[in-house]
mmCIF file of the N, C-alpha and C atoms, coordinates in Angstrom:
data_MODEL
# 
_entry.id   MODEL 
# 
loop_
_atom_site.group_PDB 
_atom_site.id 
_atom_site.type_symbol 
_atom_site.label_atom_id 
_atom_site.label_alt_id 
_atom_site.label_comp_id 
_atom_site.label_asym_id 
_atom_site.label_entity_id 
_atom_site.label_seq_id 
_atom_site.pdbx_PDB_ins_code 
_atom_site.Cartn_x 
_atom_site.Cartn_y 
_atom_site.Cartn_z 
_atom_site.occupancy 
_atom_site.B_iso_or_equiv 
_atom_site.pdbx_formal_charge 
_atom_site.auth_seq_id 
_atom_site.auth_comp_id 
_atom_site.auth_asym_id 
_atom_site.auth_atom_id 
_atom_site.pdbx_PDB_model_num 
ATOM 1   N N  . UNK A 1 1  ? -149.465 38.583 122.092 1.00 0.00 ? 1  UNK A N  1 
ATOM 2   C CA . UNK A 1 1  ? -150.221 37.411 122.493 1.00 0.00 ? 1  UNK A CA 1 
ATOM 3   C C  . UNK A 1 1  ? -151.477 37.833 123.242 1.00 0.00 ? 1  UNK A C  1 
ATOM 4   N N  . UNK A 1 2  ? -152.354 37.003 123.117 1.00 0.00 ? 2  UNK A N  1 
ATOM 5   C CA . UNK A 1 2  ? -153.538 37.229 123.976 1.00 0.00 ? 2  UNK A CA 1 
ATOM 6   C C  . UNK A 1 2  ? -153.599 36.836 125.284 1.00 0.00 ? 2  UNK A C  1 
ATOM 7   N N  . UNK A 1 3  ? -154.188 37.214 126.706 1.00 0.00 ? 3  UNK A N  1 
ATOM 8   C CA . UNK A 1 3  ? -154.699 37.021 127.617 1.00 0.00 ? 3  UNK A CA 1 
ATOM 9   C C  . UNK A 1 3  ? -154.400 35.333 127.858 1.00 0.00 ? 3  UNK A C  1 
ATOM 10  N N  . UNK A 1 4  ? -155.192 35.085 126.831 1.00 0.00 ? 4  UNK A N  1 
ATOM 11  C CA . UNK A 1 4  ? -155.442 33.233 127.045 1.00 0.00 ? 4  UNK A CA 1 
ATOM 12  C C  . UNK A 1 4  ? -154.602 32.623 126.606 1.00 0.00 ? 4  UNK A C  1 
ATOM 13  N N  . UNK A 1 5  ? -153.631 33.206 125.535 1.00 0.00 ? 5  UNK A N  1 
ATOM 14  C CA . UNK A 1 5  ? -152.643 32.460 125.018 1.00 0.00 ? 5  UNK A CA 1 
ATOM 15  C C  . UNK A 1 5  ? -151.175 32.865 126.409 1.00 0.00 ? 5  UNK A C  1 
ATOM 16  N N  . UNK A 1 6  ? -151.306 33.652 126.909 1.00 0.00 ? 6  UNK A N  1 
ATOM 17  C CA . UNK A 1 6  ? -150.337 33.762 128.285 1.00 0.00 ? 6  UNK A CA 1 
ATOM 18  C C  . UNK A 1 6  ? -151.096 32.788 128.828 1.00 0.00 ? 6  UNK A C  1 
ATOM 19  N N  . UNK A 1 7  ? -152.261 32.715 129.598 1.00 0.00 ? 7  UNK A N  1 
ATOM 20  C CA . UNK A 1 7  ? -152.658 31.744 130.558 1.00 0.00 ? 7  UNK A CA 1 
ATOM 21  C C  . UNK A 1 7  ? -152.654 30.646 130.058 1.00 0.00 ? 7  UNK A C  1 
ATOM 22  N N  . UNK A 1 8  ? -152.636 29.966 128.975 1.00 0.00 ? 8  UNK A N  1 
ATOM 23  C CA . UNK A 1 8  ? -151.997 28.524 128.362 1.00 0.00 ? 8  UNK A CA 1 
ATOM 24  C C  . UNK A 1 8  ? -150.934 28.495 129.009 1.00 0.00 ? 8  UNK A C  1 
ATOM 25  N N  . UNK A 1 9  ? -150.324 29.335 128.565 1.00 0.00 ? 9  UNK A N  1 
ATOM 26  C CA . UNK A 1 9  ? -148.715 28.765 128.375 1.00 0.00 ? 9  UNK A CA 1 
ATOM 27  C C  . UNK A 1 9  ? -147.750 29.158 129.722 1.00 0.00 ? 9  UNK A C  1 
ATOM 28  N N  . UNK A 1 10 ? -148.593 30.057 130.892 1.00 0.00 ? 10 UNK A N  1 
ATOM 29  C CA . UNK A 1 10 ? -148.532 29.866 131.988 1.00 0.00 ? 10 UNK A CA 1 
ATOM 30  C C  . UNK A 1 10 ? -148.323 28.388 132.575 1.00 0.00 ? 10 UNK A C  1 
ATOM 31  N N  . UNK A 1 11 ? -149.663 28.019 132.943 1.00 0.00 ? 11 UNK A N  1 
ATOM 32  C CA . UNK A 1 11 ? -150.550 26.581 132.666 1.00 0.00 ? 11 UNK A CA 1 
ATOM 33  C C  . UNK A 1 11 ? -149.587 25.426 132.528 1.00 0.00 ? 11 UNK A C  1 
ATOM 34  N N  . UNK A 1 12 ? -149.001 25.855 131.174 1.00 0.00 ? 12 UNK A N  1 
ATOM 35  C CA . UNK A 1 12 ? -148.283 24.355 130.587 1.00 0.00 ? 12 UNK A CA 1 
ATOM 36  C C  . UNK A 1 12 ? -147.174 24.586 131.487 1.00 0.00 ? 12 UNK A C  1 
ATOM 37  N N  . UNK A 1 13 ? -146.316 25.640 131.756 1.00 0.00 ? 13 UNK A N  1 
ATOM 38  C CA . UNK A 1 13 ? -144.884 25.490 132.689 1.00 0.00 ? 13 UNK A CA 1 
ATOM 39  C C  . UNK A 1 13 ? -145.068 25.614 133.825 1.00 0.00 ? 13 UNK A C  1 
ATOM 40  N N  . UNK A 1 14 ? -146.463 25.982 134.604 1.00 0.00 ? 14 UNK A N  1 
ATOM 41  C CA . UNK A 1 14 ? -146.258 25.782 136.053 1.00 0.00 ? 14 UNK A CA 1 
ATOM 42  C C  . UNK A 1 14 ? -145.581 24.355 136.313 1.00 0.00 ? 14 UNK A C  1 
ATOM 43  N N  . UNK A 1 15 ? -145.201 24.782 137.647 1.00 0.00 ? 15 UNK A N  1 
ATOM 44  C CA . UNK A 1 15 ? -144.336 23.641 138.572 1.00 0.00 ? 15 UNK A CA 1 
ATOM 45  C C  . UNK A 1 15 ? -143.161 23.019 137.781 1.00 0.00 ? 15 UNK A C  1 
ATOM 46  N N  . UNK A 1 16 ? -142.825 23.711 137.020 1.00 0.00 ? 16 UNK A N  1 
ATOM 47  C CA . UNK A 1 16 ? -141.493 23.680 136.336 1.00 0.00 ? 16 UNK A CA 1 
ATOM 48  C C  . UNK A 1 16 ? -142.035 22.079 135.049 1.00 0.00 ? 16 UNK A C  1 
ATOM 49  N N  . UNK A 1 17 ? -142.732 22.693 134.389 1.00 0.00 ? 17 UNK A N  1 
ATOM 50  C CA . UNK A 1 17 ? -143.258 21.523 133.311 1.00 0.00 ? 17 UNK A CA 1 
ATOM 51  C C  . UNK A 1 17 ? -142.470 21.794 132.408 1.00 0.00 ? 17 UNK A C  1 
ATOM 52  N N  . UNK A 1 18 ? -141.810 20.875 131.169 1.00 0.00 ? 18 UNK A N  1 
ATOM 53  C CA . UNK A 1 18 ? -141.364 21.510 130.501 1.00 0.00 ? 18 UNK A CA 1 
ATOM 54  C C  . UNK A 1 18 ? -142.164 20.905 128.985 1.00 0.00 ? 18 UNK A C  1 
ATOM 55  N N  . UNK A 1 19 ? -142.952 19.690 128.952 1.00 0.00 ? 19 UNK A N  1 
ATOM 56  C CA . UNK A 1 19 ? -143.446 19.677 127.192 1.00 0.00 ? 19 UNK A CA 1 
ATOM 57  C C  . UNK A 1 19 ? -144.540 18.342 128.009 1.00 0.00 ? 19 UNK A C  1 
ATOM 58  N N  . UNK A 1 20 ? -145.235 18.354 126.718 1.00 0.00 ? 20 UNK A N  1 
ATOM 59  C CA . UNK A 1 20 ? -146.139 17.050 127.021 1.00 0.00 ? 20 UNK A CA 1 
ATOM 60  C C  . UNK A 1 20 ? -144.888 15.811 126.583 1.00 0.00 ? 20 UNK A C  1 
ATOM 61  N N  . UNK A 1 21 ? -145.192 14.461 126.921 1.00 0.00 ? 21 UNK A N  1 
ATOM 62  C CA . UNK A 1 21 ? -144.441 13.320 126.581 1.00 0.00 ? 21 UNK A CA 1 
ATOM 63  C C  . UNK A 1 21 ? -144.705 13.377 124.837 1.00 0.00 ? 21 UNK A C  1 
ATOM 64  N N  . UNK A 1 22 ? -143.581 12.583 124.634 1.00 0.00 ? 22 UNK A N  1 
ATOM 65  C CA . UNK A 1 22 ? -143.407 12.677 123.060 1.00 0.00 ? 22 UNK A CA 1 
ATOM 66  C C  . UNK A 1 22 ? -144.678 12.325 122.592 1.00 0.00 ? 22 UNK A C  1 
ATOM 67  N N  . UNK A 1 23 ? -145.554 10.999 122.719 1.00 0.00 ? 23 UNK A N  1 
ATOM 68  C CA . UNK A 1 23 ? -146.773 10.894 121.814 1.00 0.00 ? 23 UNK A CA 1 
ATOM 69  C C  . UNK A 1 23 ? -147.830 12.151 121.654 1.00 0.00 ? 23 UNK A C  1 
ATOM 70  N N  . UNK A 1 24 ? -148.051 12.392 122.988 1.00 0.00 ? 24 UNK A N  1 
ATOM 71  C CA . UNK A 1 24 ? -149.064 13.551 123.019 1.00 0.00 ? 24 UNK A CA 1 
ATOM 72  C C  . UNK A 1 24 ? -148.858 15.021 122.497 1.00 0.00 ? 24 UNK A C  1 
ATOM 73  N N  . UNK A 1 25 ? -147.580 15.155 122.351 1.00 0.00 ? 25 UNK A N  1 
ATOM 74  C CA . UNK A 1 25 ? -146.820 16.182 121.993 1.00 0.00 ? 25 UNK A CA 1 
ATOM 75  C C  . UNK A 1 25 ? -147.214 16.362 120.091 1.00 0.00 ? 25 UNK A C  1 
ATOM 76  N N  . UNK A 1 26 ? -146.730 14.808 120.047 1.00 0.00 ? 26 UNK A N  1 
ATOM 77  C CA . UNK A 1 26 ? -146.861 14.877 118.252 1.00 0.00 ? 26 UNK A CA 1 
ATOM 78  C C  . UNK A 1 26 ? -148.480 14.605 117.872 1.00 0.00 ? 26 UNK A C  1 
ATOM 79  N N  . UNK A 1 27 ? -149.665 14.273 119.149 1.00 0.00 ? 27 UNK A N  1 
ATOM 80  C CA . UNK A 1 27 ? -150.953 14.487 118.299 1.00 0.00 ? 27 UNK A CA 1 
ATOM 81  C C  . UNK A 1 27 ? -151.112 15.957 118.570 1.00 0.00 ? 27 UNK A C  1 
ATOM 82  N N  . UNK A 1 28 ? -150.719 16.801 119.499 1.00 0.00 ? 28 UNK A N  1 
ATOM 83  C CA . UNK A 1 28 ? -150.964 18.293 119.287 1.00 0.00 ? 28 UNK A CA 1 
ATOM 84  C C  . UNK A 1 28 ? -150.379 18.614 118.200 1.00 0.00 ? 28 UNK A C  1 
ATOM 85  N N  . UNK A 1 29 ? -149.259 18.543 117.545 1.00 0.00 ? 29 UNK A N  1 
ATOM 86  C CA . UNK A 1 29 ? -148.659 19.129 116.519 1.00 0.00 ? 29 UNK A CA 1 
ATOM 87  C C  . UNK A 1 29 ? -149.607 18.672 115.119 1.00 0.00 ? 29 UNK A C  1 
ATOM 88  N N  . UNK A 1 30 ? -149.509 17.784 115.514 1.00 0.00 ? 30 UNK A N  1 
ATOM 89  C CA . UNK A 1 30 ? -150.894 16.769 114.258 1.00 0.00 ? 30 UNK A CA 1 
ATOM 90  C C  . UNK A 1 30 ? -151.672 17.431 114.027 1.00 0.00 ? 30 UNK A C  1 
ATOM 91  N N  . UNK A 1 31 ? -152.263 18.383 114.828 1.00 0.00 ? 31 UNK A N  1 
ATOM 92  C CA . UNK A 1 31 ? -153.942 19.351 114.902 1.00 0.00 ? 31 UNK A CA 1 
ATOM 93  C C  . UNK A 1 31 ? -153.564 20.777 114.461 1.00 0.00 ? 31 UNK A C  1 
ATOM 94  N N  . UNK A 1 32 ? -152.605 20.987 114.487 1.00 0.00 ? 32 UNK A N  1 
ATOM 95  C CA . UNK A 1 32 ? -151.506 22.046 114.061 1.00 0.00 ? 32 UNK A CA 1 
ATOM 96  C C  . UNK A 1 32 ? -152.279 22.776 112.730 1.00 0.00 ? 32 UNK A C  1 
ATOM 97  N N  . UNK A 1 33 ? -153.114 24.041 112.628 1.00 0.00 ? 33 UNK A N  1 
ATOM 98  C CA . UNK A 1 33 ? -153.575 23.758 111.146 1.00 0.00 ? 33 UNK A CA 1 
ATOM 99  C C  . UNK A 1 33 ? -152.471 24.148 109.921 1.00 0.00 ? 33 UNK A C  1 
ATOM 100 N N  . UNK A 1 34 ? -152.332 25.310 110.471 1.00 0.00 ? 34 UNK A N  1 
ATOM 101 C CA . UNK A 1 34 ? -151.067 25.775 109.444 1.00 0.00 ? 34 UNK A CA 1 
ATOM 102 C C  . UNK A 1 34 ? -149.357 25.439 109.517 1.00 0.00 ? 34 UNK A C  1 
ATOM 103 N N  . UNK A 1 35 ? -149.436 23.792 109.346 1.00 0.00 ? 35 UNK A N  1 
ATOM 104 C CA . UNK A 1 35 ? -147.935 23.268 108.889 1.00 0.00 ? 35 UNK A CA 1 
ATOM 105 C C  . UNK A 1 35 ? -147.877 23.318 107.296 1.00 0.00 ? 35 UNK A C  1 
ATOM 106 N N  . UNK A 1 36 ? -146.405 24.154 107.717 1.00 0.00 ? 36 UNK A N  1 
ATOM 107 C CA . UNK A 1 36 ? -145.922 23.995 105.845 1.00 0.00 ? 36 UNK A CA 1 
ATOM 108 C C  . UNK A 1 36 ? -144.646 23.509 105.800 1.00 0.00 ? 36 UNK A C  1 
ATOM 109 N N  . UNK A 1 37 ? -144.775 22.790 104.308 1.00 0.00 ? 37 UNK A N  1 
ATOM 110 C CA . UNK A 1 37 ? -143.487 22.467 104.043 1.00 0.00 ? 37 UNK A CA 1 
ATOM 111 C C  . UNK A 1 37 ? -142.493 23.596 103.790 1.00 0.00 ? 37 UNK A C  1 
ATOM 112 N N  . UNK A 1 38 ? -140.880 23.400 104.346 1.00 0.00 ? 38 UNK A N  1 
ATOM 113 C CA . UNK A 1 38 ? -140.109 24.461 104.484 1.00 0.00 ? 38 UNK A CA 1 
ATOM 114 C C  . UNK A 1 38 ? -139.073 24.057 104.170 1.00 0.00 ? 38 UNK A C  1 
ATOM 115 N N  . UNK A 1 39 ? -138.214 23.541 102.640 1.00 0.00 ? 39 UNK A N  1 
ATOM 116 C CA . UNK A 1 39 ? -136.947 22.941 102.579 1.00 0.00 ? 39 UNK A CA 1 
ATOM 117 C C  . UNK A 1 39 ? -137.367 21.625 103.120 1.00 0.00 ? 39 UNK A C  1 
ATOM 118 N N  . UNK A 1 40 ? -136.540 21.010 103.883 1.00 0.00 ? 40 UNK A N  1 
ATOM 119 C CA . UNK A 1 40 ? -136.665 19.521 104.328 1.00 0.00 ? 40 UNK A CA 1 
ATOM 120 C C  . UNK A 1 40 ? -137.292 19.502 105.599 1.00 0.00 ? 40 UNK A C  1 
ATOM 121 N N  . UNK A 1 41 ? -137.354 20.231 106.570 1.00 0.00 ? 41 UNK A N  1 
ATOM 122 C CA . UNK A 1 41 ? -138.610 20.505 107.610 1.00 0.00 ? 41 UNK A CA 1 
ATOM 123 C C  . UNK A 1 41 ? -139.935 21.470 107.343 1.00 0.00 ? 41 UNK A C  1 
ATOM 124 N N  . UNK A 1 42 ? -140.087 21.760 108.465 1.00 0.00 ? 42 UNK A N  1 
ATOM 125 C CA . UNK A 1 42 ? -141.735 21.835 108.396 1.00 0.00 ? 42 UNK A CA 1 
ATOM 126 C C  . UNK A 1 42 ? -142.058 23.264 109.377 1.00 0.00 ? 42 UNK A C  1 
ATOM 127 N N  . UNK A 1 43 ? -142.682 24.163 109.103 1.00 0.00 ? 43 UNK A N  1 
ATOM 128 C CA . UNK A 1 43 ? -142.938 25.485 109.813 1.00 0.00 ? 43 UNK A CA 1 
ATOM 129 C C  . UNK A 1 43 ? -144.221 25.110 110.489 1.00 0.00 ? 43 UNK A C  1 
ATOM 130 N N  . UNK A 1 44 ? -144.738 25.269 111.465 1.00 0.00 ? 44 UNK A N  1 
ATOM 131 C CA . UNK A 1 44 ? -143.894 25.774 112.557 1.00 0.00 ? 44 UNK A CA 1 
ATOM 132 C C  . UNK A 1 44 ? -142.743 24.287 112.503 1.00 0.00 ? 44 UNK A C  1 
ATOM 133 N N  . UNK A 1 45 ? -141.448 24.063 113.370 1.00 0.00 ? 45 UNK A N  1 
ATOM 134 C CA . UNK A 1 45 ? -140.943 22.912 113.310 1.00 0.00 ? 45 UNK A CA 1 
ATOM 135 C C  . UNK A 1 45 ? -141.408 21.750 114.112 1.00 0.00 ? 45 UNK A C  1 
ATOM 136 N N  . UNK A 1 46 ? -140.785 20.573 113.759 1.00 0.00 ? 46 UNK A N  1 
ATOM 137 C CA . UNK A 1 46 ? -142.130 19.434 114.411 1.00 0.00 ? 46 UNK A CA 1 
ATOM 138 C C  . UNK A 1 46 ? -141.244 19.728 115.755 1.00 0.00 ? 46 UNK A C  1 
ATOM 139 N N  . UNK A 1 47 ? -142.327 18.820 116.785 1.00 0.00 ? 47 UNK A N  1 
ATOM 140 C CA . UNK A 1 47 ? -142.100 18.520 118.361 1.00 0.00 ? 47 UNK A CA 1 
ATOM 141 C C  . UNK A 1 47 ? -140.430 17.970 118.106 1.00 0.00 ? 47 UNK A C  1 
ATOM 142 N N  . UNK A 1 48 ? -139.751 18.042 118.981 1.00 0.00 ? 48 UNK A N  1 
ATOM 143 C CA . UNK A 1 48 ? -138.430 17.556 119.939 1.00 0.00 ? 48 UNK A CA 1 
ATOM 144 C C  . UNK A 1 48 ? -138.583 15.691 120.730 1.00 0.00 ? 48 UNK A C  1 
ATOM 145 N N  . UNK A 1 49 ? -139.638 15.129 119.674 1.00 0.00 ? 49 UNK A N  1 
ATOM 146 C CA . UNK A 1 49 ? -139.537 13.929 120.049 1.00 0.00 ? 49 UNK A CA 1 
ATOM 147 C C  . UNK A 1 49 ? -138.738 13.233 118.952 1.00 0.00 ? 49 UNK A C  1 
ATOM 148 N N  . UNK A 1 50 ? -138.488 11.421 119.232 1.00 0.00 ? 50 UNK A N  1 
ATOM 149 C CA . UNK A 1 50 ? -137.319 10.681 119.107 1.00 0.00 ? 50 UNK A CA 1 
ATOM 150 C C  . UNK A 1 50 ? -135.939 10.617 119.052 1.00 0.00 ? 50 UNK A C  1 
ATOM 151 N N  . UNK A 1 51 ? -135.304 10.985 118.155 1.00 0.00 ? 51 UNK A N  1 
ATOM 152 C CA . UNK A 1 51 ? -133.773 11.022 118.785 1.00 0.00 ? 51 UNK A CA 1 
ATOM 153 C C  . UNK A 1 51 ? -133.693 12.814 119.731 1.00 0.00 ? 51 UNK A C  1 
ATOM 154 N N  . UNK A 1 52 ? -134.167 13.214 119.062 1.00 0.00 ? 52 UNK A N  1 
ATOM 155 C CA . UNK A 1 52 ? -134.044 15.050 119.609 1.00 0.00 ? 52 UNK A CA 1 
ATOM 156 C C  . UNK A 1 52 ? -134.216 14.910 121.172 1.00 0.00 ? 52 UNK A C  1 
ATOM 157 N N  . UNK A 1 53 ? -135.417 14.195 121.209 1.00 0.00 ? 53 UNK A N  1 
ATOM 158 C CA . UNK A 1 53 ? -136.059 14.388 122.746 1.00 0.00 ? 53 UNK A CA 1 
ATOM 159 C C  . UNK A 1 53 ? -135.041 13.970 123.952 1.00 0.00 ? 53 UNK A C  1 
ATOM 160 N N  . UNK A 1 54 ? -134.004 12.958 123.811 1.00 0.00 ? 54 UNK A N  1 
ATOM 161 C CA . UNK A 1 54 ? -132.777 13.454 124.306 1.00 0.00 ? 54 UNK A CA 1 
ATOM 162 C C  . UNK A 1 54 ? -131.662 14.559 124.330 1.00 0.00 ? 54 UNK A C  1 
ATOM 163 N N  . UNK A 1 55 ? -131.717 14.712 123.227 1.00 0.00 ? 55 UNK A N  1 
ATOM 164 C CA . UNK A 1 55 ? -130.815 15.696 122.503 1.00 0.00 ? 55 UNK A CA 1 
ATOM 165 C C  . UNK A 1 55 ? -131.199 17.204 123.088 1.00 0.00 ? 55 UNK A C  1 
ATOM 166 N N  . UNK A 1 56 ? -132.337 17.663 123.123 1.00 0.00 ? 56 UNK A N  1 
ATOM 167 C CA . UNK A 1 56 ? -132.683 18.961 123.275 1.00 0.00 ? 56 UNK A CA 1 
ATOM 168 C C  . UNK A 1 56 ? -132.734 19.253 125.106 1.00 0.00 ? 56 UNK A C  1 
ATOM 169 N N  . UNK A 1 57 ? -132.262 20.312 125.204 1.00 0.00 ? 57 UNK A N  1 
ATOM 170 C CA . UNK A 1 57 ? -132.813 21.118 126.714 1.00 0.00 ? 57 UNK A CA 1 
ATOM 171 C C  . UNK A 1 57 ? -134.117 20.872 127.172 1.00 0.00 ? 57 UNK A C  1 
ATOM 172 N N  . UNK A 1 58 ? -134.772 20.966 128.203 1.00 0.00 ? 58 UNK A N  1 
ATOM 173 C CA . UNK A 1 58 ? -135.612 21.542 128.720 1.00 0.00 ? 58 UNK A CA 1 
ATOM 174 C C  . UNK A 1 58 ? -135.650 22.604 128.334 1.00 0.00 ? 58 UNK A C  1 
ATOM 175 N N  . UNK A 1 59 ? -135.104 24.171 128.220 1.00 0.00 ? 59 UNK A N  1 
ATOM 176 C CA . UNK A 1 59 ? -135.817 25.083 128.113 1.00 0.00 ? 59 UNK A CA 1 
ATOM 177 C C  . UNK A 1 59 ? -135.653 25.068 126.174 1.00 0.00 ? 59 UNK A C  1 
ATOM 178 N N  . UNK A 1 60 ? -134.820 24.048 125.001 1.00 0.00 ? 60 UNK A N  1 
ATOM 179 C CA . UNK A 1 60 ? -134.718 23.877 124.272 1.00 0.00 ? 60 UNK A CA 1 
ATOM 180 C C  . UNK A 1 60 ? -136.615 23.495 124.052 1.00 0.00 ? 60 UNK A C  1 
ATOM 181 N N  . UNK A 1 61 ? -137.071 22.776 124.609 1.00 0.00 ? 61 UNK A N  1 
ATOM 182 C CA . UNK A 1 61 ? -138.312 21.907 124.409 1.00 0.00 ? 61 UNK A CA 1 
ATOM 183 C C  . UNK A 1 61 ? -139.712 22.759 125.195 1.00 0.00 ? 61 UNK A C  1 
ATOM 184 N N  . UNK A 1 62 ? -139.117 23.912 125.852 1.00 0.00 ? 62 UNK A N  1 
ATOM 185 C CA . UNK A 1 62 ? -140.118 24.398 126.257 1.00 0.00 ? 62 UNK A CA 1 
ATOM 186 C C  . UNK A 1 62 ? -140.223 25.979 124.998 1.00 0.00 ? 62 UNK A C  1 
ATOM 187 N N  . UNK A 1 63 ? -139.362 26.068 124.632 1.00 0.00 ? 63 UNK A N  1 
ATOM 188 C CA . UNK A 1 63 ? -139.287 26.920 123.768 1.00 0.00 ? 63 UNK A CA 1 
ATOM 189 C C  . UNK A 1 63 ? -140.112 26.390 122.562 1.00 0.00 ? 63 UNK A C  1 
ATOM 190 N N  . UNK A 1 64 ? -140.195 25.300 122.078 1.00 0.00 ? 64 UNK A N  1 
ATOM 191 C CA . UNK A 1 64 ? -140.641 24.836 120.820 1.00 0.00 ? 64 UNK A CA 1 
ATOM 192 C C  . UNK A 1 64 ? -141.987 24.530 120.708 1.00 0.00 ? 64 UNK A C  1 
ATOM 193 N N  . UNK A 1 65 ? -142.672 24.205 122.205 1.00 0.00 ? 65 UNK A N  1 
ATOM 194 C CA . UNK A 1 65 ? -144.046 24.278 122.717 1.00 0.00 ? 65 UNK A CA 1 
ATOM 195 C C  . UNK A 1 65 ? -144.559 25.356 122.555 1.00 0.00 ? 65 UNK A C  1 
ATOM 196 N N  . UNK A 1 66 ? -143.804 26.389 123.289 1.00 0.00 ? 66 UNK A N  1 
ATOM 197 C CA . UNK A 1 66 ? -144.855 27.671 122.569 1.00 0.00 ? 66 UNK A CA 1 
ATOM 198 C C  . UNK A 1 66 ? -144.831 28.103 121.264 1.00 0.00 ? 66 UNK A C  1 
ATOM 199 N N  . UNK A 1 67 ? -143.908 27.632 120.522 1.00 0.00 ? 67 UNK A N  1 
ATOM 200 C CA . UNK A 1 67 ? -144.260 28.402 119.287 1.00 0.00 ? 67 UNK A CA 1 
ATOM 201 C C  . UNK A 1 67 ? -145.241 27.237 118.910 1.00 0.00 ? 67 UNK A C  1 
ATOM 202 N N  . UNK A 1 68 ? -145.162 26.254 118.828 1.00 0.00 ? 68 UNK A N  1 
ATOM 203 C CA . UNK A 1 68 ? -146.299 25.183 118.580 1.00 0.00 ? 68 UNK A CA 1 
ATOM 204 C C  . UNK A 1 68 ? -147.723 26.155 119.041 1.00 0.00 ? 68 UNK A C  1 
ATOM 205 N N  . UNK A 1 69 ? -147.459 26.275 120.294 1.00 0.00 ? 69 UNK A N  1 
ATOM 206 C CA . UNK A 1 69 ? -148.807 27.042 120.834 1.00 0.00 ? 69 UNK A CA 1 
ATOM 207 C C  . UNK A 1 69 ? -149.349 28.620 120.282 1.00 0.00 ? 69 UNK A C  1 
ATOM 208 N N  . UNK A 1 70 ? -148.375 28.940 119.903 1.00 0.00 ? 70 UNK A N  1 
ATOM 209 C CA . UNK A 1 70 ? -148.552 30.071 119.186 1.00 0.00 ? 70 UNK A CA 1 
ATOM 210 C C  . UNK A 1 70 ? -149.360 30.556 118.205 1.00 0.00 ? 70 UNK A C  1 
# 
């Protein structure tokens, strides 16, 4: 990773953050350039919003941000 891609993702988990709220979450993924179709999901995989966004951890949802960010 680069310099800036640590200081992002620093950034995003200070003070114990763990994802943007579901809408904002899915227009970052939206801007996403390289999504592909993969079987019945999608590479990278989409955000941990609607039913998931209960379903998943915190560090489940902070994990999925960075590869988003990645």
């Amino acid at each position: 990773m680069t310099e800036s891609l640590d200081s992002l993702i620093s950034y995003c988990q200070l003070n114990r953050r763990v994802c943007p709220f579901p809408t904002k979450w899915n227009e970052l993924y939206e801007m996403l350039p390289r999504k592909t179709r993969v079987g019945g999901g999608f590479k990278p995989p989409a955000p941990l919003i609607l039913a998931a966004w209960y379903e998943a951890s915190d560090s489940m949802k902070r994990a999925r941000l960075v590869e988003h960010l990645q």
